[in-house]
C-alpha positions as CSV (number, residue, x, y, z in Angstrom):
1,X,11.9,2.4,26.2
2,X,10.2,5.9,25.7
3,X,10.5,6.4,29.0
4,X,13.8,5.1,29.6
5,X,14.7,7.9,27.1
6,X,13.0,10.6,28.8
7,X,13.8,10.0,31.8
8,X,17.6,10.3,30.6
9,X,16.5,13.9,29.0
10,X,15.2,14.9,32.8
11,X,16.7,15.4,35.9
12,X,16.1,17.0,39.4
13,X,17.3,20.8,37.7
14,X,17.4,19.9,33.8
15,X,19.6,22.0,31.9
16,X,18.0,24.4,29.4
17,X,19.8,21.8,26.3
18,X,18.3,19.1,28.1
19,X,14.3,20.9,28.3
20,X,15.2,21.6,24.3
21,X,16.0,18.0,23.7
22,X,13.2,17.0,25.4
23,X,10.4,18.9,24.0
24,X,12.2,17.8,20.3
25,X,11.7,14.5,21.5
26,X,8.0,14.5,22.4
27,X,7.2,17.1,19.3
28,X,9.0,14.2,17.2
29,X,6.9,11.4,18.8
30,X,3.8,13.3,18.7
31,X,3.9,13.5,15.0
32,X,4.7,10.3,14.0
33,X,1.9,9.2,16.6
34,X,-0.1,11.3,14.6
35,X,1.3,10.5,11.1
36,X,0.7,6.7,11.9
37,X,-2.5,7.4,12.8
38,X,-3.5,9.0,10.2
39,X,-2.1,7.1,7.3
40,X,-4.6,5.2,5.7
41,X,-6.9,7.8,5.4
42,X,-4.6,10.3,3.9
43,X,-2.9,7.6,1.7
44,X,-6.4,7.3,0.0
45,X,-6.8,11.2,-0.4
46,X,-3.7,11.7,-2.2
47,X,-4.9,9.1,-4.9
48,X,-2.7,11.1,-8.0
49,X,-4.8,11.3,-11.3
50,X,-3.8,8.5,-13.9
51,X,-1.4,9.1,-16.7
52,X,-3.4,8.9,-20.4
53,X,-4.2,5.8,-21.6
54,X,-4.0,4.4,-18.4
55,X,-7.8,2.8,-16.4
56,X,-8.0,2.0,-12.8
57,X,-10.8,-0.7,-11.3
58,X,-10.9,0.5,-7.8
59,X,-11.5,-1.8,-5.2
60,X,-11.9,-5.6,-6.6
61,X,-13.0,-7.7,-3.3
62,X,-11.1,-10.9,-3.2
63,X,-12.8,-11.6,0.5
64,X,-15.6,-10.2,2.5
65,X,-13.5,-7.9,4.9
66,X,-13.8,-4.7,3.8
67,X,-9.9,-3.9,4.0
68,X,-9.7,-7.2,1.2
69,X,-9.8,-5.3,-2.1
70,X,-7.3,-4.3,-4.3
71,X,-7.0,-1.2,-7.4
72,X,-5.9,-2.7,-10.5
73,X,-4.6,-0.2,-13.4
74,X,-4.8,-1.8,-16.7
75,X,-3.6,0.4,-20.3
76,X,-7.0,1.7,-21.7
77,X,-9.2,0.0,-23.6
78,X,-7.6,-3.5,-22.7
79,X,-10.0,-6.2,-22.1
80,X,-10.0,-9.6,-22.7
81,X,-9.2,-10.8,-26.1
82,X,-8.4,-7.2,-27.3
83,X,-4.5,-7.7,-27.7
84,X,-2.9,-10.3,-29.4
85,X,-1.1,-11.5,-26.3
86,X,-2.3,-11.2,-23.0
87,X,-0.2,-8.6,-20.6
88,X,1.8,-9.6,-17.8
89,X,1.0,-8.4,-14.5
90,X,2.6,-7.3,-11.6
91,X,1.0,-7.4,-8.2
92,X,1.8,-5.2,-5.8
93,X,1.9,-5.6,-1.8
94,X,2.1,-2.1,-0.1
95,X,4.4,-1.8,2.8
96,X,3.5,0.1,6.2
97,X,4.9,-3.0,8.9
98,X,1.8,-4.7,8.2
99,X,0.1,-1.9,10.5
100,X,-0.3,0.8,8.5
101,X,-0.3,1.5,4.4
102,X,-2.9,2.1,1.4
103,X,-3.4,0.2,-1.8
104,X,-3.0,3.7,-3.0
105,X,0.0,5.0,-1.7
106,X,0.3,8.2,-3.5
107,X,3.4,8.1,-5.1
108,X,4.4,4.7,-4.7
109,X,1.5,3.7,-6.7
110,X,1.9,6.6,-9.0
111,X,5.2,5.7,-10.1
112,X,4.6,1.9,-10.5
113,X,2.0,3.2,-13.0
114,X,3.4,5.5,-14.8
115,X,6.5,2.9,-15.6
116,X,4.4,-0.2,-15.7
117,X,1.2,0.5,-17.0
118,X,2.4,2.3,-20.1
119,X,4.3,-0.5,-21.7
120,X,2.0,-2.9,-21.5
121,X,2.0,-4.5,-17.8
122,X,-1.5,-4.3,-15.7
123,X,-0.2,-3.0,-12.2
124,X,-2.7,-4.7,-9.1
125,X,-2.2,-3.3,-5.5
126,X,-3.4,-4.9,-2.6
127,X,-5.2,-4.0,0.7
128,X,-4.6,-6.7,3.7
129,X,-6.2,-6.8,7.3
130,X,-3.8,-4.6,9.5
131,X,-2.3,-5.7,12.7
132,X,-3.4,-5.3,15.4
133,X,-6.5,-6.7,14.2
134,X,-5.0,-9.4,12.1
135,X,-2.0,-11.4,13.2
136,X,0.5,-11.7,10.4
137,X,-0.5,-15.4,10.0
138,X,-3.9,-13.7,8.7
139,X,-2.3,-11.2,6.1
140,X,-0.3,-13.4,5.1
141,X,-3.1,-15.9,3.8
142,X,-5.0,-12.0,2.9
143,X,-2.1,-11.6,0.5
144,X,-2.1,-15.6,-0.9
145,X,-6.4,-15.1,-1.2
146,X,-5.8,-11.4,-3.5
147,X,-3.0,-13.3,-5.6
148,X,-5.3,-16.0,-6.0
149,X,-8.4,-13.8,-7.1
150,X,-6.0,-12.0,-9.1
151,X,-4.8,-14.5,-11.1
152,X,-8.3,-16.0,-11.8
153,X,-9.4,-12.7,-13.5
154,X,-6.4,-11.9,-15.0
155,X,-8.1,-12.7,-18.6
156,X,-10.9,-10.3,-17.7
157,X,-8.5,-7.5,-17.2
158,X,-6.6,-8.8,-20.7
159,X,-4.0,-10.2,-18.3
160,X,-1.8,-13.7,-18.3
161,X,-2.2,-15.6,-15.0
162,X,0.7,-17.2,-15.5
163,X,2.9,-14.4,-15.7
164,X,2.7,-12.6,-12.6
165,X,5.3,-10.3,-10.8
166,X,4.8,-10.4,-7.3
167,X,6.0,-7.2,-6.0
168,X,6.4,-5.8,-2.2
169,X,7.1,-1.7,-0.7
């Protein structure tokens, strides 16, 4: 289709608006060749610090593929059998096309936190095999398997396993 498109933009004697459009075009693709590329690695770096009173548990495996872990944020202090009713918890499934994204998308994460966390929910965010490595059939049973986990230590993060809030970006 790329090409399609560029070959449009070009012809035997381009026009100078046509040699502009052009280079826009390829400067544009470029970057979000680049951008893509890059994402994962540059979601993790921009990790915001945590609001008071708020704890994170980085990186809780639910399977032995290095991309199955998941961040869960929990209010200080809250542990099992510390609070007279155990939290509800919202588990979050970071978008990207099931290509690219980061359990700890910068400000999506941030602001989940800083809403959730605060009055009482424990935030989780998931990691899930990517494609092209893992067909969508595979993320989707990633996802099922961190719920799962999830829900069966909920009580050790002061959680309710059966009041989760599945939540997608």
């Amino acid at each position: 289709m790329l090409l399609s498109v560029f070959r449009g933009l070009v012809s035997a004697s381009p026009s100078p608006l046509r040699r502009a459009s052009l280079r826009q075009a390829v400067v544009a693709v470029a970057t979000l060749w680049v951008v893509a590329a890059a994402w994962p690695a540059h979601a993790q770096q921009r990790s915001a610090p945590l609001p008071a009173g708020v704890q994170r548990i980085a990186d809780v495996p639910y399977g032995p593929d290095p991309a199955q872990r998941m961040d869960v944020y929990v209010p200080a202090g809250t542990t099992a059998g510390v609070s007279a009713q155990p939290a509800p918890v919202i588990f979050m499934v970071h978008g990207g096309g099931w290509r690219i994204g980061d359990k700890a998308m910068g400000r999506v994460v941030q602001e989940k936190v800083n809403r959730w966390v605060p009055k009482g929910f424990i935030l989780i965010s998931a990691n899930y095999r990517m494609l092209p490595a893992a067909p969508v059939s595979a993320q989707a049973r990633d996802v099922q398997a961190a719920q799962v986990a999830a829900q069966q230590r909920a009580s050790t993060w002061g959680g309710d396993s059966g009041r989760f809030i599945l939540m997608g970006h």
